[in-house]
C-alpha positions in Angstrom: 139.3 -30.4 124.9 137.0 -29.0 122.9 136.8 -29.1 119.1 137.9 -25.2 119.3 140.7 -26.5 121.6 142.1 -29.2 119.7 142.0 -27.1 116.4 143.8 -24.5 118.6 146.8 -27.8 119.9 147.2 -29.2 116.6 148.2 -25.7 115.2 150.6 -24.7 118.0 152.3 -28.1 117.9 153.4 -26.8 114.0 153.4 -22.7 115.4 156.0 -20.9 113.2 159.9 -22.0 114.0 158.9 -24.7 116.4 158.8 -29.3 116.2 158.0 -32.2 118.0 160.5 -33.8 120.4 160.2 -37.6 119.7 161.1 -38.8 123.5 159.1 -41.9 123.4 161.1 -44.5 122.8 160.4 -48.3 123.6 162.3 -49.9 126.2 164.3 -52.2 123.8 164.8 -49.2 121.9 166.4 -46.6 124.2 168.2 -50.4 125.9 170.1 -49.9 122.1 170.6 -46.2 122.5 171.7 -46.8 126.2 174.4 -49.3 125.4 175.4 -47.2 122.9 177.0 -45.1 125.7 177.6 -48.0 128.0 175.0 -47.2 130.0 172.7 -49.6 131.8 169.1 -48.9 130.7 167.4 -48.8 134.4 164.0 -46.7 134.9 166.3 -44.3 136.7 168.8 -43.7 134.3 165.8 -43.2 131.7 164.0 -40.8 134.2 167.4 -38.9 134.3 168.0 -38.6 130.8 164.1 -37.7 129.9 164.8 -35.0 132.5 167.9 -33.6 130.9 166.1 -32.9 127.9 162.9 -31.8 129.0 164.6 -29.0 131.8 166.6 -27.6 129.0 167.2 -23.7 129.2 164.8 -21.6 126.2 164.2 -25.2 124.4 160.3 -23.6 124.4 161.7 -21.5 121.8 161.9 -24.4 119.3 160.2 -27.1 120.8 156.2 -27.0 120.8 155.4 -30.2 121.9 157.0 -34.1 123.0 155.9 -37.3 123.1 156.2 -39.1 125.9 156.3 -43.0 126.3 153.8 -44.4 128.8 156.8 -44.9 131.7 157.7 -40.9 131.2 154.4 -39.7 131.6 154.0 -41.3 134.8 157.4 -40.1 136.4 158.5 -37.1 138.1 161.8 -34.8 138.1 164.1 -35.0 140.8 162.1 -31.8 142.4 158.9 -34.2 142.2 157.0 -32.5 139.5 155.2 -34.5 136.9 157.1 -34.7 133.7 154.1 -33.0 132.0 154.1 -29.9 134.5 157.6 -29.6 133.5 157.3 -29.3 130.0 154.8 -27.1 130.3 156.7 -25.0 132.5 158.6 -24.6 129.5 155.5 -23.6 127.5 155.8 -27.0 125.8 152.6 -29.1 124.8 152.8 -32.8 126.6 151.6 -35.8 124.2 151.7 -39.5 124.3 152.7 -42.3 122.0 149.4 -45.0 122.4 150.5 -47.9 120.5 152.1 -51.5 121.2 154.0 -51.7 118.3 154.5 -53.0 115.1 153.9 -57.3 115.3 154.3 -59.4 112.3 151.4 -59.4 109.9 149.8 -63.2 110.0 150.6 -65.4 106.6 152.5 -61.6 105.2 156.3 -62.4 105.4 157.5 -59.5 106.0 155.3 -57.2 106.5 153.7 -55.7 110.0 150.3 -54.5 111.6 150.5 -52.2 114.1 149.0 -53.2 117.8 147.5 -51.5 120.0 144.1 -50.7 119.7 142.2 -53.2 122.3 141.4 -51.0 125.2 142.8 -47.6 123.6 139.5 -46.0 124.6 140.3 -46.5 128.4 144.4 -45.5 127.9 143.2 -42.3 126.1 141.2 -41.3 128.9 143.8 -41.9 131.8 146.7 -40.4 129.4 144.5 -36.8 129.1 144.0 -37.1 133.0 147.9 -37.2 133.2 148.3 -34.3 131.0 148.5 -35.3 127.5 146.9 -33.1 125.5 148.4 -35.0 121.9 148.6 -38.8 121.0 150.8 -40.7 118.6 150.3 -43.9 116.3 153.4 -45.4 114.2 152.5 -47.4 111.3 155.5 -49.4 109.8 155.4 -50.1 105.8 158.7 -52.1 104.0 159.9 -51.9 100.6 161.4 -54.8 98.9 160.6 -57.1 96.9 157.3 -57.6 96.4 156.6 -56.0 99.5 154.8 -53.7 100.5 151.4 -55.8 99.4 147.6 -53.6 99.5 146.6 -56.2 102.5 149.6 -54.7 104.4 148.6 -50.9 103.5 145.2 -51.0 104.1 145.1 -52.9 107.5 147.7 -50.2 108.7 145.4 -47.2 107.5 142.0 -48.6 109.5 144.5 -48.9 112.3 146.3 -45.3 112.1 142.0 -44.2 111.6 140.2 -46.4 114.4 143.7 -44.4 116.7 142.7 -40.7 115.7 138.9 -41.5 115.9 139.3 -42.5 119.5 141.9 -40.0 119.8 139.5 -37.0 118.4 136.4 -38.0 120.5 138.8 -38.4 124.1 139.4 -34.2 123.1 143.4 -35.3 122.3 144.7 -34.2 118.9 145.7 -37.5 117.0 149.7 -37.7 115.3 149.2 -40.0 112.3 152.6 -41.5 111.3 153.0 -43.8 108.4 156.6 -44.3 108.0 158.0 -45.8 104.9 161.4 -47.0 106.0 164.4 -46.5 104.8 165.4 -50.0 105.1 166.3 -51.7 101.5 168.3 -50.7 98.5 164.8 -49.1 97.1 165.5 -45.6 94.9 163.9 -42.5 95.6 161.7 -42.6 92.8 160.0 -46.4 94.6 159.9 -44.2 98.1 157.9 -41.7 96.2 155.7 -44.1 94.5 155.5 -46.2 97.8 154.8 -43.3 100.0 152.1 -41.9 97.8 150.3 -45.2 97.8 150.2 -45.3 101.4 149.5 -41.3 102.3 146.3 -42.3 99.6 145.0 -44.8 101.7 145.6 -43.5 104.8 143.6 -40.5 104.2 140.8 -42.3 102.1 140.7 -44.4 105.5 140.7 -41.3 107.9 137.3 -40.0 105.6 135.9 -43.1 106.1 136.1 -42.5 109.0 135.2 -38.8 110.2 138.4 -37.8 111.4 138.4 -34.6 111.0 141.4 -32.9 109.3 141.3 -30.2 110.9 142.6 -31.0 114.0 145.0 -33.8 113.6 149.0 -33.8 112.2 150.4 -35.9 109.6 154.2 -37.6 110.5 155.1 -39.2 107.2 158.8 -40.3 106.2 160.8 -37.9 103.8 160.7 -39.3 100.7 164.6 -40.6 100.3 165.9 -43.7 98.6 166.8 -46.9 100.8 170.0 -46.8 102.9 171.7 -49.4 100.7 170.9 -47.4 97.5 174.4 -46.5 95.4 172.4 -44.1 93.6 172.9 -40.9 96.2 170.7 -37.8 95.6 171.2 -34.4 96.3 169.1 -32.6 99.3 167.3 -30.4 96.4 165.8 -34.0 94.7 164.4 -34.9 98.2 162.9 -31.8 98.7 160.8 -31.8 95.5 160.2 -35.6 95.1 158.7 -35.0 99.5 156.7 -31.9 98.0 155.4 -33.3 94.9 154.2 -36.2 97.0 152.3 -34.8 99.5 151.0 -32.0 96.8 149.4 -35.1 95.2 148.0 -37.3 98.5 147.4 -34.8 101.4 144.1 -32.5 101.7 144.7 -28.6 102.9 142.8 -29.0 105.4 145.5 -30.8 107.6 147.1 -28.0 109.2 150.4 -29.6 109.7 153.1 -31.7 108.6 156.1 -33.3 110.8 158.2 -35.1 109.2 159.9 -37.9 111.1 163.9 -38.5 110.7 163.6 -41.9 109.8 167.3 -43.3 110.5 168.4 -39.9 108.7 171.8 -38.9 110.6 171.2 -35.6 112.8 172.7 -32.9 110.3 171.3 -34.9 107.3 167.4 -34.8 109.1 168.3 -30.9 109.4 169.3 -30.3 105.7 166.8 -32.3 104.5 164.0 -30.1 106.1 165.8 -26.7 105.4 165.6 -27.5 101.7 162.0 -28.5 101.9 161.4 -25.4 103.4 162.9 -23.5 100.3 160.4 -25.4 98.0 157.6 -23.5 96.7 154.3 -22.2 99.0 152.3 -25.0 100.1 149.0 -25.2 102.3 150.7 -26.7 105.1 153.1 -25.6 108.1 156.5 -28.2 107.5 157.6 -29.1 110.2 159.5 -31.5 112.3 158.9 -34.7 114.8 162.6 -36.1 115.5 163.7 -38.7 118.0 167.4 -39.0 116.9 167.8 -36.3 115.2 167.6 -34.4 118.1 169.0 -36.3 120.4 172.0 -38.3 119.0 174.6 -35.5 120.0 173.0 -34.7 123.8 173.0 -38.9 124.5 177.1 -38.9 123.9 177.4 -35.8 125.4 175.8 -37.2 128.9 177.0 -40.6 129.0 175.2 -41.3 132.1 177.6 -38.5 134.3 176.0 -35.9 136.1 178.6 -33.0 135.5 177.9 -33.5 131.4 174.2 -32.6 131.5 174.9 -28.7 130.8 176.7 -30.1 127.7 174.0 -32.3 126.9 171.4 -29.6 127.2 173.8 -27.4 125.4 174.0 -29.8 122.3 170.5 -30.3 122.2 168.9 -26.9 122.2 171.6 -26.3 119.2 170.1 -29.4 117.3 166.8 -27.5 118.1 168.0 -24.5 116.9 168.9 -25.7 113.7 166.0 -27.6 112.8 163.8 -24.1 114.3 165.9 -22.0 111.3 165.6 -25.0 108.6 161.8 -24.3 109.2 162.1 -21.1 107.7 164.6 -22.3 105.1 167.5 -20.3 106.9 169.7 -23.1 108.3 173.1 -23.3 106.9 175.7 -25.9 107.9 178.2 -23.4 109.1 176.5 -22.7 112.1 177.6 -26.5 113.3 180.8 -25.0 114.2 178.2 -22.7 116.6 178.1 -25.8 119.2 181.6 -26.3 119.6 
């Protein structure tokens, strides 16, 4: 793609009411999702499911783009036709996720470096050849205690920047996702602090070097408090503790932002982003980038059983509904009863 193009991608990946599908789970990953429903986690079984959400009826209305995991991008649908071809036969953009995951940061107890990057250049070019046209990169930071250290941050920015330079010159618009987990008893008000720290180094990083804004997409964590917290927050002090953050730490110029769900529960994710919706203007399109979230309610609904995929399609276009109106601030959580 040309700069034109990939100016023109990274803007109708966040196009008004429309996310990101997060399919691109690892394979120990989606093995814990699988046995979740009792279901053996064979290549089959994970081509099937993939399918099931790709070939859903009208989901181009709310879905722009998904990201695919390297074994999905390779496989076909029953019919034979590349998963890309089929999402786009749904007027959906095909991406990739390009690293190896997060390893264990040497003499940093604790803390994790992203892999990935050895031979990222060759990857990029044989992913765009299969029809990606977008590429992912998941940085991992921890909160505790005294963790997360300025080694840990900065080694995961040059990594998130080395991906979307390679990404950018390839023609492939770059996802940059440093996620702050949720993992700890942290309050929102350490998130916040955390998160900002990180979103400062990341794009001080990405300057360095000459990514251009422009045509790449920020996936950062909401900023909530830890899991184990027992001091609860209402949706309103998420959305203004997220906006005040990325007010502070994110240029303009990045056209979008898609948040990722994070461990959030599926009507929780959806809240979350309707109520930063109703924040004040701000330069960016907010969007969304779920795995779960989306797809919690469709995996129980399949179970593996051929004559429950129109279910499963049918409660995951309404979790892409939902998350489509909480762009515009318009969700409500009466219309859950809608999917029954």
């Amino acid at each position: 793609m040309t700069a034109s193009d990939m100016e023109t991608t990274a803007k109708l990946l966040v196009a008004p009411g429309k996310g990101i599908l997060a399919a691109d789970e690892s394979l120990p990953t989606i093995g814990k999702r699988f046995k979740s429903i009792s279901l053996p986690s064979t290549e089959e079984n994970r081509r099937a499911y993939r399918e099931l959400l790709f070939t859903t009826p009208g989901i181009g209305e709310s879905i722009s783009g998904v990201i695919l995991f390297d074994e999905t991008i390779r496989q076909g649908t029953l019919n034979s036709i590349p998963m890309p071809e089929a999402l786009k036969k749904q007027g959906v953009i095909p991406g990739i996720k390009v690293d190896k995951g997060a390893k264990d940061l040497a003499l940093f107890p604790g803390e994790t470096i992203t892999e990935g990057l050895d031979g990222l250049r060759g990857r990029l070019a044989e992913y765009r050849e299969l029809g990606a046209r977008f590429t992912k990169w998941r940085a991992v930071i921890t909160i505790g205690q005294p963790i997360p250290t300025r080694p840990c941050i900065l080694a995961n920015a040059h990594a998130l920047a080395r991906f979307a330079a390679l990404s950018q010159e390839a023609g492939l618009v770059p996802i940059v996702e440093p996620e702050v987990l949720m993992d700890g008893d942290h309050t929102i008000n350490r998130c916040e602090e955390i998160t900002g720290e990180v979103l400062k180094s990341v794009f001080e990083v990405l300057s360095d070097y000459r990514v251009v804004l422009e045509r790449m997409l920020l996936k950062p964590n909401m900023v909530v408090p830890g899991e184990k917290c027992t001091e609860k927050v209402e949706v309103e002090a998420v959305a203004e503790a997220t906006i005040r953050c990325l007010r502070r730490y994110v240029p303009s110029a990045v056209p979008g932002i898609v948040f990722l769900s994070g461990g959030q529960g599926e009507i929780q994710a959806t809240e979350n982003l309707n109520a930063i919706n109703r924040q004040k203007k701000v330069p960016w399109e907010l969007s969304f980038s779920f795995g779960r979230a989306l797809q919690a309610s469709a995996l129980n609904a399949w179970r593996g059983v051929v004559v429950n995929v129109a279910a499963a399609q049918k409660a995951f276009h309404h979790r892409a509904k939902c998350n489509s109106l909480a762009r515009y601030g318009k969700y409500r959580v009466e219309m859950e009863k809608e999917s029954s």
